[in-house]
PQR file with spaces between the fields and no chain letter, atoms N, CA, C, O and H, PARSE charges and radii, in Angstrom:
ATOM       1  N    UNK     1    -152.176   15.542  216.658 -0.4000 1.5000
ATOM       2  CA   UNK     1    -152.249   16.803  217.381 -0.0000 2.0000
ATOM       3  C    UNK     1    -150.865   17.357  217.749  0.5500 1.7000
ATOM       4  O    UNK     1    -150.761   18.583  217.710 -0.5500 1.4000
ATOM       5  N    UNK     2    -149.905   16.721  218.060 -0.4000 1.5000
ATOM       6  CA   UNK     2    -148.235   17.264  218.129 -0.0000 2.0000
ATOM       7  C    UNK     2    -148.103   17.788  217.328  0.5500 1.7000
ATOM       8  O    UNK     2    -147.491   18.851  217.430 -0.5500 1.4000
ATOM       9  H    UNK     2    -149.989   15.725  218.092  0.4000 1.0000
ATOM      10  N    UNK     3    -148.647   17.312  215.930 -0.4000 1.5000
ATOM      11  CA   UNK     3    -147.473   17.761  214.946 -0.0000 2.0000
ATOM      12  C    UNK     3    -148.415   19.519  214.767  0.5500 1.7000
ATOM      13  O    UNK     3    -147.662   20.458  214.509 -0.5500 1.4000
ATOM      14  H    UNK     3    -149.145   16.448  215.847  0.4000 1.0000
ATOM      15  N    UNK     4    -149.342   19.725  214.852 -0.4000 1.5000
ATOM      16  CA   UNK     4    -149.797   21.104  215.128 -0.0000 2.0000
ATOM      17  C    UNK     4    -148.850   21.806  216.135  0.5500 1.7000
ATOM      18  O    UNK     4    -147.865   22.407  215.706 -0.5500 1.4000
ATOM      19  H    UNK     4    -149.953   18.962  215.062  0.4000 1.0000
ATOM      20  N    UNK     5    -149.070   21.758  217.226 -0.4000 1.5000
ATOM      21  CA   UNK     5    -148.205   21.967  218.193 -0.0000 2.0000
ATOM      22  C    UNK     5    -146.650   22.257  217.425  0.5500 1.7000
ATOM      23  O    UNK     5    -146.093   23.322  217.694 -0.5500 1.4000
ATOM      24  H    UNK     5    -149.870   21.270  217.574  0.4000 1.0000
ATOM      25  N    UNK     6    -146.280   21.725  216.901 -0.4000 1.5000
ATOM      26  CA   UNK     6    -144.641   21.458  216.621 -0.0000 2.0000
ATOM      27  C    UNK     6    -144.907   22.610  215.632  0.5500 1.7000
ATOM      28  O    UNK     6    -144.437   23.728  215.845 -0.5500 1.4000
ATOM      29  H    UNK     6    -146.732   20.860  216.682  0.4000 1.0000
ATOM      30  N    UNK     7    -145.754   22.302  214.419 -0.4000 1.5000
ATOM      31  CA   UNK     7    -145.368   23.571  213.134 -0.0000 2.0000
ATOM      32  C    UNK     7    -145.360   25.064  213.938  0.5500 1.7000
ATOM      33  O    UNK     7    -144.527   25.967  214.015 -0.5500 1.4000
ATOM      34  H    UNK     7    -146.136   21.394  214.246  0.4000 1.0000
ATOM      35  N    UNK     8    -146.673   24.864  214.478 -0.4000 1.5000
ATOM      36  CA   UNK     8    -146.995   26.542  215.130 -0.0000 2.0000
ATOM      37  C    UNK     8    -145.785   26.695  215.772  0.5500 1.7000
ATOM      38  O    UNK     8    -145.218   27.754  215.502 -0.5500 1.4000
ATOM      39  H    UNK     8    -147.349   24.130  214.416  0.4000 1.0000
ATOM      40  N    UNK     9    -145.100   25.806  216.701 -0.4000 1.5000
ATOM      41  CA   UNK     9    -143.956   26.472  217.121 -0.0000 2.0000
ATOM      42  C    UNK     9    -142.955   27.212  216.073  0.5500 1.7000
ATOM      43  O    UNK     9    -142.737   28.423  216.107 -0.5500 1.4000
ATOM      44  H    UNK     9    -145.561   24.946  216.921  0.4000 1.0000
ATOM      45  N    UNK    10    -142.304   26.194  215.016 -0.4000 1.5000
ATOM      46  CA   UNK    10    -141.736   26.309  213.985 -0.0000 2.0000
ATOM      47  C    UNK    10    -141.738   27.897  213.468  0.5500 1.7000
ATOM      48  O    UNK    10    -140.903   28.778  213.675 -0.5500 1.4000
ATOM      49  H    UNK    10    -142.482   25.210  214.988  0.4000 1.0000
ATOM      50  N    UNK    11    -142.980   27.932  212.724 -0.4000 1.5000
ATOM      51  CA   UNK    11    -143.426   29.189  212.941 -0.0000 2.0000
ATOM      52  C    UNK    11    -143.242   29.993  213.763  0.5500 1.7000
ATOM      53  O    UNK    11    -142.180   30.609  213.669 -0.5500 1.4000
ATOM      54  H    UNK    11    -143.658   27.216  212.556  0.4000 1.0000
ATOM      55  N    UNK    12    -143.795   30.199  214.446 -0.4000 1.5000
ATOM      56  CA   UNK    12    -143.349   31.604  215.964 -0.0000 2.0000
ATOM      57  C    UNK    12    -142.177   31.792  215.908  0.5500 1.7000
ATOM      58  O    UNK    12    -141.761   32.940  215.756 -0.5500 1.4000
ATOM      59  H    UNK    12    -144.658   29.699  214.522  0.4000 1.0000
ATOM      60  N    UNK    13    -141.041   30.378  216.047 -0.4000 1.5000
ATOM      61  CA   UNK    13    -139.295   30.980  216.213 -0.0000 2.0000
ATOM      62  C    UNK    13    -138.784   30.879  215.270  0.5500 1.7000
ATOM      63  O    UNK    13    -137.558   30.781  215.307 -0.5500 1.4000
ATOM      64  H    UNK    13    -141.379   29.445  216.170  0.4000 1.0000
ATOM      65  N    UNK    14    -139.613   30.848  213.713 -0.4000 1.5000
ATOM      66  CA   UNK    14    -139.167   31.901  212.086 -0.0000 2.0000
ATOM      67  C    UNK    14    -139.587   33.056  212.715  0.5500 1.7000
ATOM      68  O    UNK    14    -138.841   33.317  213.659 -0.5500 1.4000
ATOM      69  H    UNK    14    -140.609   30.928  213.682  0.4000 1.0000
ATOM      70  N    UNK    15    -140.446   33.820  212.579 -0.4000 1.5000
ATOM      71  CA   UNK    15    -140.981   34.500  212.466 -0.0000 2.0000
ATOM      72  C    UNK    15    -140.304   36.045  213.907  0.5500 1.7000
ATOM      73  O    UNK    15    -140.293   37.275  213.862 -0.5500 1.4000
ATOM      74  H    UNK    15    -141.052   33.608  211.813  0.4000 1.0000
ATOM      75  N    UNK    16    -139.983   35.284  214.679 -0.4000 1.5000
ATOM      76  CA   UNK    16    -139.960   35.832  215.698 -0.0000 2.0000
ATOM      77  C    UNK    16    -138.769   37.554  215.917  0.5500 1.7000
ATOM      78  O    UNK    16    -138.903   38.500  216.693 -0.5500 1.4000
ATOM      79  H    UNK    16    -139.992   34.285  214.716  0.4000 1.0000
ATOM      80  N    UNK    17    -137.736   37.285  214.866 -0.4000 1.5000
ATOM      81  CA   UNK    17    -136.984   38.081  214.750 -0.0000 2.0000
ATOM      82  C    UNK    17    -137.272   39.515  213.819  0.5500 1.7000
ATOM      83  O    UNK    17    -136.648   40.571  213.718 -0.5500 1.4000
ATOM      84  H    UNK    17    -137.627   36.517  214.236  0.4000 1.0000
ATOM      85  N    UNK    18    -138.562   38.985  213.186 -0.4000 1.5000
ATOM      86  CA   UNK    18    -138.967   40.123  212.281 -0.0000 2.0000
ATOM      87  C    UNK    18    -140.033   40.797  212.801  0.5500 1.7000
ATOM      88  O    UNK    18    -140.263   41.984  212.572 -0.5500 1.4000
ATOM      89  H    UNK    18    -139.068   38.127  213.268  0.4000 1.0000
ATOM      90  N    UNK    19    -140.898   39.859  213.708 -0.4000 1.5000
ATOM      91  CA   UNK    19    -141.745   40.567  214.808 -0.0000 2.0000
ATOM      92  C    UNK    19    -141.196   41.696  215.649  0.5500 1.7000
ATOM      93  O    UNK    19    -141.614   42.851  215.742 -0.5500 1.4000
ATOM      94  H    UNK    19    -140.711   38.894  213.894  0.4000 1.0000
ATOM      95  N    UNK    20    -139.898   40.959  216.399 -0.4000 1.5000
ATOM      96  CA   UNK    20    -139.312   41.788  217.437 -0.0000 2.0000
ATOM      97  C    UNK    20    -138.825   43.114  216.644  0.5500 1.7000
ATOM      98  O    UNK    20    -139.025   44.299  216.911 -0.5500 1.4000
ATOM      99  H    UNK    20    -139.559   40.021  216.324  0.4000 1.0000
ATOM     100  N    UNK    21    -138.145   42.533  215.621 -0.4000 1.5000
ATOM     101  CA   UNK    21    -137.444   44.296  214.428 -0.0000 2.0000
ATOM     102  C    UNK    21    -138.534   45.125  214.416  0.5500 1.7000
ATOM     103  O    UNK    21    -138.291   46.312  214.637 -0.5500 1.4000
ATOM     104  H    UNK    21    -137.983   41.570  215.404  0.4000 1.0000
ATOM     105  N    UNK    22    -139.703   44.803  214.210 -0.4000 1.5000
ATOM     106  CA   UNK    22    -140.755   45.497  213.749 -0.0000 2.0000
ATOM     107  C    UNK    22    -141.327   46.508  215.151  0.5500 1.7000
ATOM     108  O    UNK    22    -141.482   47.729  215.104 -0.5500 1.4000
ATOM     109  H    UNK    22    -139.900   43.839  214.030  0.4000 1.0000
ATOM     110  N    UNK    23    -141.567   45.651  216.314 -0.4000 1.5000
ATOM     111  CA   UNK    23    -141.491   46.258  217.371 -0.0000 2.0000
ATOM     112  C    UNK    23    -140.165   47.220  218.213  0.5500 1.7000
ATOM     113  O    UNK    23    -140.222   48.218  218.931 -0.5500 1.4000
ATOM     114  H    UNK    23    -141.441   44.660  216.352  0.4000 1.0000
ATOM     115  N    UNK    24    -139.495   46.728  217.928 -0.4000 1.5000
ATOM     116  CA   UNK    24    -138.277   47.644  218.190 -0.0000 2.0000
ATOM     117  C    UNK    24    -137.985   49.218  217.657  0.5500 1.7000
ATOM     118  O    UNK    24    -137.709   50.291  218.194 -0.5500 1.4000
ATOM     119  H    UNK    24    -139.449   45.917  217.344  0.4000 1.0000
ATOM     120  N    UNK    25    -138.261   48.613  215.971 -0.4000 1.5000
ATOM     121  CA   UNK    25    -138.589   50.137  215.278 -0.0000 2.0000
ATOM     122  C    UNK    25    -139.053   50.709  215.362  0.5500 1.7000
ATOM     123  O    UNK    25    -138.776   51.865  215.044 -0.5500 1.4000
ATOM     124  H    UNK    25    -138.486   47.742  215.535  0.4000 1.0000
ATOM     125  N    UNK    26    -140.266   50.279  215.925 -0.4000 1.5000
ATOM     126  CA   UNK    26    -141.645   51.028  216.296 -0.0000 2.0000
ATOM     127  C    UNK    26    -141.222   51.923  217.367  0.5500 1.7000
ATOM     128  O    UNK    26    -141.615   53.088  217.429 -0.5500 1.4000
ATOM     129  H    UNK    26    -140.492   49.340  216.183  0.4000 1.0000
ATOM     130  N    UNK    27    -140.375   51.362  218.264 -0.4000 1.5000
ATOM     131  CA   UNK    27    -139.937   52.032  219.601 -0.0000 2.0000
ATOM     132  C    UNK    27    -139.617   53.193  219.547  0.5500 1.7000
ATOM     133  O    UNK    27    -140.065   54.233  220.029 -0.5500 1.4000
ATOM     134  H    UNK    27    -140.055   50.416  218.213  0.4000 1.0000
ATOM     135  N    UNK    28    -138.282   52.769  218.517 -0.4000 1.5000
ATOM     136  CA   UNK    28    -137.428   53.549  218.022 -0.0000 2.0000
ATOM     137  C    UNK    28    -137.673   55.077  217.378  0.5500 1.7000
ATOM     138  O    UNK    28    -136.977   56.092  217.363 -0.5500 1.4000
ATOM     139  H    UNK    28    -137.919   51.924  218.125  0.4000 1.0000
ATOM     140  N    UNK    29    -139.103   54.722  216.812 -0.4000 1.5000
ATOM     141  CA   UNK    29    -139.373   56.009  215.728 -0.0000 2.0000
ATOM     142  C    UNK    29    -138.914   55.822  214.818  0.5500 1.7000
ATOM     143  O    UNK    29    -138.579   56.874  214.274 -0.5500 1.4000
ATOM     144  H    UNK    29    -139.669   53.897  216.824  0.4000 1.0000
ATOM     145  N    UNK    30    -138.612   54.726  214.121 -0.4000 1.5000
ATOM     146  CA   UNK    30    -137.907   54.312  212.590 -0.0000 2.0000
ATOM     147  C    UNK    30    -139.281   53.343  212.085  0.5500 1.7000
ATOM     148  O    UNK    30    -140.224   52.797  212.658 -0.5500 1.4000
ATOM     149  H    UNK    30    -138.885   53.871  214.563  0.4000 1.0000
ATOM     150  N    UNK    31    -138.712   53.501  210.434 -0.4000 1.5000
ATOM     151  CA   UNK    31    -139.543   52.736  209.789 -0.0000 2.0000
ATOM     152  C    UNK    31    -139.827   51.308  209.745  0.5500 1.7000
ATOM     153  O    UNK    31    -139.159   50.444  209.177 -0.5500 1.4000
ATOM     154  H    UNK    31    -137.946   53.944  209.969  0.4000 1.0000
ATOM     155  N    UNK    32    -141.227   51.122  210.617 -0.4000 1.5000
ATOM     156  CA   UNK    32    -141.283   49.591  210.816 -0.0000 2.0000
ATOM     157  C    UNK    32    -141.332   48.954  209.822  0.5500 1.7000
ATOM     158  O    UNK    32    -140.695   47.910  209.964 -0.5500 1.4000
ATOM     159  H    UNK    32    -141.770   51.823  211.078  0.4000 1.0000
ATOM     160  N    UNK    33    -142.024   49.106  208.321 -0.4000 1.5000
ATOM     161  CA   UNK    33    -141.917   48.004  207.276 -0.0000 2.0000
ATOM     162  C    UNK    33    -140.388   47.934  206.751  0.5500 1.7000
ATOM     163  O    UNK    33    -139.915   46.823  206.508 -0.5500 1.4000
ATOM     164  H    UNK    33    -142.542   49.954  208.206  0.4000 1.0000
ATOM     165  N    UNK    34    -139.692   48.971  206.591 -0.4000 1.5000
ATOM     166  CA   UNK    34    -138.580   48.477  206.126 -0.0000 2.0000
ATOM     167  C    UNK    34    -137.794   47.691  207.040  0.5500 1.7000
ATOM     168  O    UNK    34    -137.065   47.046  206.287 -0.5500 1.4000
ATOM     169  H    UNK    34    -140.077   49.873  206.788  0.4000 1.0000
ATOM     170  N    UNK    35    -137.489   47.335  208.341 -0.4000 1.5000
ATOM     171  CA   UNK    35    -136.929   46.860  209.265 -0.0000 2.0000
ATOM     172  C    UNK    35    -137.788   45.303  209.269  0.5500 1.7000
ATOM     173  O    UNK    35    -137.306   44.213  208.960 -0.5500 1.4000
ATOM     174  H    UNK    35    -138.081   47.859  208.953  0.4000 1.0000
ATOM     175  N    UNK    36    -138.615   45.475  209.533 -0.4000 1.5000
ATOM     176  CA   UNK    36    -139.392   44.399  209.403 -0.0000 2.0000
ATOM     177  C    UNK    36    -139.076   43.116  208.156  0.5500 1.7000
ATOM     178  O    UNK    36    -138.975   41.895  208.269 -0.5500 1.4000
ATOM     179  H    UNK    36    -139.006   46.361  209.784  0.4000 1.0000
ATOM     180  N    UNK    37    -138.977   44.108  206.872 -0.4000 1.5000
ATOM     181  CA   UNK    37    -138.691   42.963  205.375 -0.0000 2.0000
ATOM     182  C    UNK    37    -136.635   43.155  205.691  0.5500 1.7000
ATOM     183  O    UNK    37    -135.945   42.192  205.358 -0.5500 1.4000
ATOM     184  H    UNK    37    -139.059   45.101  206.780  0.4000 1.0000
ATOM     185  N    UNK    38    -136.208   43.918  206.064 -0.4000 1.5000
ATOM     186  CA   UNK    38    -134.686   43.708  206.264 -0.0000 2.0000
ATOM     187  C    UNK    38    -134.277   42.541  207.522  0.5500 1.7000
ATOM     188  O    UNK    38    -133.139   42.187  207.829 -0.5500 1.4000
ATOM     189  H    UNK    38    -136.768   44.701  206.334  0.4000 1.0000
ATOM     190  N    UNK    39    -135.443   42.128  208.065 -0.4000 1.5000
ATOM     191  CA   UNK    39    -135.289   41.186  209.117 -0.0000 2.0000
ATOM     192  C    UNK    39    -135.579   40.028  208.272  0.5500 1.7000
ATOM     193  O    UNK    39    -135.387   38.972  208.875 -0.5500 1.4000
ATOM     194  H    UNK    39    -136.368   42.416  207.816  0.4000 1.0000
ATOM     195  N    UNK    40    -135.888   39.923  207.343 -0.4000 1.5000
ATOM     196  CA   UNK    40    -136.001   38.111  206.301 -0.0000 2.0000
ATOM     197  C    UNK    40    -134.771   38.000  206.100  0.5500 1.7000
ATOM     198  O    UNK    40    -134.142   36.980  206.385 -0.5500 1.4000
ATOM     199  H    UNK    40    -136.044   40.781  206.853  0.4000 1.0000
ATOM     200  N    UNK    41    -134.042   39.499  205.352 -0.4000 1.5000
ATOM     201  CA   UNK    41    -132.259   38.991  205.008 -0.0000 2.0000
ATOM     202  C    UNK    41    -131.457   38.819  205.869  0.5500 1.7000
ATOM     203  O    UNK    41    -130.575   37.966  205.959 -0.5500 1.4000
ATOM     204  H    UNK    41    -134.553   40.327  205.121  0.4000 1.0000
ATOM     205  N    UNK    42    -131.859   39.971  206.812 -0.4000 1.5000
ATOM     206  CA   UNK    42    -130.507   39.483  207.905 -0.0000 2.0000
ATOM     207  C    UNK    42    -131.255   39.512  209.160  0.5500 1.7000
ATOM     208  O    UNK    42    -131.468   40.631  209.626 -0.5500 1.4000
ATOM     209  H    UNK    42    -132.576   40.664  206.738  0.4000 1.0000
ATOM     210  N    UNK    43    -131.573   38.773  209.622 -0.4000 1.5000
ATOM     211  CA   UNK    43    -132.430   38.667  211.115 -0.0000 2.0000
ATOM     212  C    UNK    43    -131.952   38.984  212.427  0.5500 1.7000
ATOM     213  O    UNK    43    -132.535   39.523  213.368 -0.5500 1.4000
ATOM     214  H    UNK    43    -131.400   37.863  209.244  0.4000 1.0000
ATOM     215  N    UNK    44    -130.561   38.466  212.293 -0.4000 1.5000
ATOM     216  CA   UNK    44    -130.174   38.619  213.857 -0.0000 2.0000
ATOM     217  C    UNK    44    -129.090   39.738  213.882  0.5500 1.7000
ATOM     218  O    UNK    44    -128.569   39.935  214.980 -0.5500 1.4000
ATOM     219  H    UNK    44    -130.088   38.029  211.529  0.4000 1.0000
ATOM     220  N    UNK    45    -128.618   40.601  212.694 -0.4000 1.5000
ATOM     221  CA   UNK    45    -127.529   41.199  212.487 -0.0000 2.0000
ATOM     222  C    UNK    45    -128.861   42.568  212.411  0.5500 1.7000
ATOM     223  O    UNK    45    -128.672   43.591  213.069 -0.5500 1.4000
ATOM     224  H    UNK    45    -129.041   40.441  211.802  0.4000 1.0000
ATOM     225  N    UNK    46    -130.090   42.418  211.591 -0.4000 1.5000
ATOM     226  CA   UNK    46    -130.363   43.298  211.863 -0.0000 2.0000
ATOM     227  C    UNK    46    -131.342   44.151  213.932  0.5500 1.7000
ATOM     228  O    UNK    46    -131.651   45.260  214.368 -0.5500 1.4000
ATOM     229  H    UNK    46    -130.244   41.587  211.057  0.4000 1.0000
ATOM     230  N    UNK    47    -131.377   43.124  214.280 -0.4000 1.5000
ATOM     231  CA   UNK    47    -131.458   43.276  215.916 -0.0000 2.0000
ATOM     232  C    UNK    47    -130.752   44.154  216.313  0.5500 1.7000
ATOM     233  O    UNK    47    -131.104   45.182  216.893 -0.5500 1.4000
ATOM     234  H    UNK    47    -131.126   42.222  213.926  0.4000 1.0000
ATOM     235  N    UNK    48    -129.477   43.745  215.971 -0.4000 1.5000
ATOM     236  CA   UNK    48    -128.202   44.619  216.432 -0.0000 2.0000
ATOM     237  C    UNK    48    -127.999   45.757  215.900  0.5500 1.7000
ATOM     238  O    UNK    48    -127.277   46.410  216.654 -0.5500 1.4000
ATOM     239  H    UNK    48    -129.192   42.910  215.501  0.4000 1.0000
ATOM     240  N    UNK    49    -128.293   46.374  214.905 -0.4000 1.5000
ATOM     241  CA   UNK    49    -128.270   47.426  214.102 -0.0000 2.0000
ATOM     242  C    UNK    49    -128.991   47.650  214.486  0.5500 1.7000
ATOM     243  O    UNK    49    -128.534   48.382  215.364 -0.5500 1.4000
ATOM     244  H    UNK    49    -128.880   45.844  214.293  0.4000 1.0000
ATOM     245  N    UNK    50    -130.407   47.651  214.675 -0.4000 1.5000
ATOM     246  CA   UNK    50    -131.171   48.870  215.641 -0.0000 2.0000
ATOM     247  C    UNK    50    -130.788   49.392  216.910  0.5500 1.7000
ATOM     248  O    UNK    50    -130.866   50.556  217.301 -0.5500 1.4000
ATOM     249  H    UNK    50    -130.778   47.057  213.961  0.4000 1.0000
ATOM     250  N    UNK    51    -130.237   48.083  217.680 -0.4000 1.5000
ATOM     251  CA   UNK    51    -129.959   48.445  219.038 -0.0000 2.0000
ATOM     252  C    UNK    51    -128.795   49.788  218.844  0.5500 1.7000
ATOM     253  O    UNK    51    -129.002   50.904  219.322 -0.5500 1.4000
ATOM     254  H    UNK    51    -130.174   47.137  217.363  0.4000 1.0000
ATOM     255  N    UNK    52    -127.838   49.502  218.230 -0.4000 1.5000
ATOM     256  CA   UNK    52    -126.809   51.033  218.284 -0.0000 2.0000
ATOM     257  C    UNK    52    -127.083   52.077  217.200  0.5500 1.7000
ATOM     258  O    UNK    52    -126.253   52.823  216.681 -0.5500 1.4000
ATOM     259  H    UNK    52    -127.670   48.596  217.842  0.4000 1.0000
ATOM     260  N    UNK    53    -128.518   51.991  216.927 -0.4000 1.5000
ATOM     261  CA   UNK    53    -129.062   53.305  215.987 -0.0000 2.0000
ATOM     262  C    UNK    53    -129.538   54.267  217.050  0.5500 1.7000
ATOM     263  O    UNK    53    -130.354   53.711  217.785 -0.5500 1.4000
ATOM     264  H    UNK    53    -129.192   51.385  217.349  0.4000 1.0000
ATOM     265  N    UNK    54    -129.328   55.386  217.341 -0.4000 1.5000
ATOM     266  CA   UNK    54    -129.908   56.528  217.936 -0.0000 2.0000
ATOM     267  C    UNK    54    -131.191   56.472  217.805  0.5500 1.7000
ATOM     268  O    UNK    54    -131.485   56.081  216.675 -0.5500 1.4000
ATOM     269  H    UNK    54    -128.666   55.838  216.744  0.4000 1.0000
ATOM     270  N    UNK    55    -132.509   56.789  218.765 -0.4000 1.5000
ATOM     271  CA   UNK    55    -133.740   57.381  218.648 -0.0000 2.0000
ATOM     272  C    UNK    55    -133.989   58.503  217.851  0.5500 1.7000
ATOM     273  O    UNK    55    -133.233   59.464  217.991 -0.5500 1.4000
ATOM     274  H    UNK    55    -132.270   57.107  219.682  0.4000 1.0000
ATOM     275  N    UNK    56    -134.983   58.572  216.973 -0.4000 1.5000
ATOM     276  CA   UNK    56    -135.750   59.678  216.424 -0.0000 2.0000
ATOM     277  C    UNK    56    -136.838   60.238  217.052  0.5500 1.7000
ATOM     278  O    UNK    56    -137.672   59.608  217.702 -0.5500 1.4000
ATOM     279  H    UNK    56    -135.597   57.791  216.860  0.4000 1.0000
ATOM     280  N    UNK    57    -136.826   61.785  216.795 -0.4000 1.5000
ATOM     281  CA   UNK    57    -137.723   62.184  217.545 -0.0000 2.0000
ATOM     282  C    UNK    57    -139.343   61.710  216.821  0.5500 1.7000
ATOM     283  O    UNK    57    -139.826   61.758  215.689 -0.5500 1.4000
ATOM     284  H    UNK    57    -136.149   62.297  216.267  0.4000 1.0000
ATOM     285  N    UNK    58    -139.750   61.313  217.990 -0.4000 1.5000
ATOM     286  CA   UNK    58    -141.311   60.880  217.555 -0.0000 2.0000
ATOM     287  C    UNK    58    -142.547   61.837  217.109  0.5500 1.7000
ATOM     288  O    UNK    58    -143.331   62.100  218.020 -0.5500 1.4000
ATOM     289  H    UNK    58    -139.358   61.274  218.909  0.4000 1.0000
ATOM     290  N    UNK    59    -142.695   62.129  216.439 -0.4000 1.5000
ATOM     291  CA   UNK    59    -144.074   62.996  215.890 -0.0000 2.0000
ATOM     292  C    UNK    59    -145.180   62.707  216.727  0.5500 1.7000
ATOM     293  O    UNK    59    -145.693   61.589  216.761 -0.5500 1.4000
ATOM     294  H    UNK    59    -142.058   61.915  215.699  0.4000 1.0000
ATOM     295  N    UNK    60    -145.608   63.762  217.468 -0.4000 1.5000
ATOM     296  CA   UNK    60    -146.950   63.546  217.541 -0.0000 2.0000
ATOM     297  C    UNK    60    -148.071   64.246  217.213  0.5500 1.7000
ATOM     298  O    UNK    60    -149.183   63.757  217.409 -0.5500 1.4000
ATOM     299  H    UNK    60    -145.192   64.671  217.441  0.4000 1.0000
C-alpha cells in the first residue's frame, strides 16, 4: 500500500508544473493547450514566462 501512496505522489509533483501553466494561462487569457504541452519542455522556465507576459483581454 506505500508504494501506491509513493507513485501517486510521483505523479502529482511530474505533473504539477503543467497543471499550474495550464491554469495560469487560463487566467491569463492565453492559450491553455499550448502552455500546457510547452510545460513538458521547459516546466519551470515556462512558469516564469507567463508570469512577465501581459494579460489579454478576455472575450466574453
Amino acid at each position: 500500500m506505500p508504494e501506491v501512496i509513493l507513485v501517486v505522489f510521483v505523479i502529482a509533483l511530474v505533473f504539477s508544473p503543467q497543471i499550474l501553466a495550464y491554469k495560469f494561462a487560463e487566467y491569463l487569457g492565453r492559450d491553455k493547450k499550448f502552455w500546457f504541452w510547452i510545460s513538458f519542455l521547459i516546466p519551470v522556465i515556462s512558469l516564469f514566462i507567463l508570469m512577465f507576459l501581459p494579460e489579454t483581454e478576455k472575450k466574453t
